[in-house]
C-alpha positions, 0 to 999 in steps of 0.5 A: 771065090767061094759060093755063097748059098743062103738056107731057107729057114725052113731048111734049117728046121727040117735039120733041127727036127728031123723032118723028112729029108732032114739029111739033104741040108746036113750035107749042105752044112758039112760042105760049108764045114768043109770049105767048099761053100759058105752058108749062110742064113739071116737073123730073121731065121734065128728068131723064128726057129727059136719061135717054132723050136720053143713048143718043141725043146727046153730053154736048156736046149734052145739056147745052144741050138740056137748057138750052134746054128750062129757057129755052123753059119755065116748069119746075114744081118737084116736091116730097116732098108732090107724090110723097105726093099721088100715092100717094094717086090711083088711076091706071095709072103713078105717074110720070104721076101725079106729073106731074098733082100737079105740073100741078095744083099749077102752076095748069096746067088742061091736061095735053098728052100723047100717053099719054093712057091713062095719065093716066086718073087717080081722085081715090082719097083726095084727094077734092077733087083738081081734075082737069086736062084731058088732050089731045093736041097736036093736040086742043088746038091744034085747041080754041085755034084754034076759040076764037081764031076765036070771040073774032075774030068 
């Protein structure tokens, strides 16, 4: 099975607008283009890009950018019951854990940040909530590198 990898929204901002290290999601979404993972993000991201992105471009270009990131992405719905789940984990920012609910929901084992403090996340009341692993760009290309060259040998 293929894996599953769920991008932060700030992942695809820093792409967007080019902020440093912008390269290291690009590489990410050139391996879901080339089939070697599926990307993911959720609708919530979608309207917060489009929330940061309208100070930044015109309606004439926010519109297809937000088009292209649905074409380059699988997009996860988020629900009334993934927002009640994360009411009930413990974690510094509530969008973030929407986020999680939304990964794990989304069969993602892979939350790709660079916030990585905020996904510090307890299970608080949800007891069996499985925990995704949360890492930078940079760290997981560096993992998928070092597992492509294991599996080469």
């Amino acid at each position: 099975m293929m894996q599953r990898v769920f991008l932060d929204t700030n992942i695809l901002l820093d792409m967007l607008l080019e902020r440093h290290g912008f390269e290291y999601p690009a590489e990410i979404l050139q391996m879901h283009e080339k089939g070697e993972l599926t990307a993911c993000q959720s609708s919530l991201s979608l309207t917060n890009i489009a929330y940061v992105l309208r100070k930044e471009f015109s309606r004439q270009l926010l519109i297809p950018t937000i088009n292209q990131l649905c074409s380059v992405t699988e997009v996860l719905p988020v629900d009334d019951s993934m927002v009640r789940d994360a009411t009930m984990l413990d974690g510094p920012d509530f969008e973030d854990l929407v986020q999680t609910v939304c990964a794990v929901r989304g069969n993602c084992p892979v939350i790709i940040t660079r916030n990585i403090k905020d996904f510090r996340i307890s299970k608080g009341l949800l007891r069996d909530f499985p925990t995704p692993a949360v890492m930078t760009p940079e760290a997981f290309l560096s993992m998928h590198q070092d597992l492509s060259i294991s599996t080469d040998l």
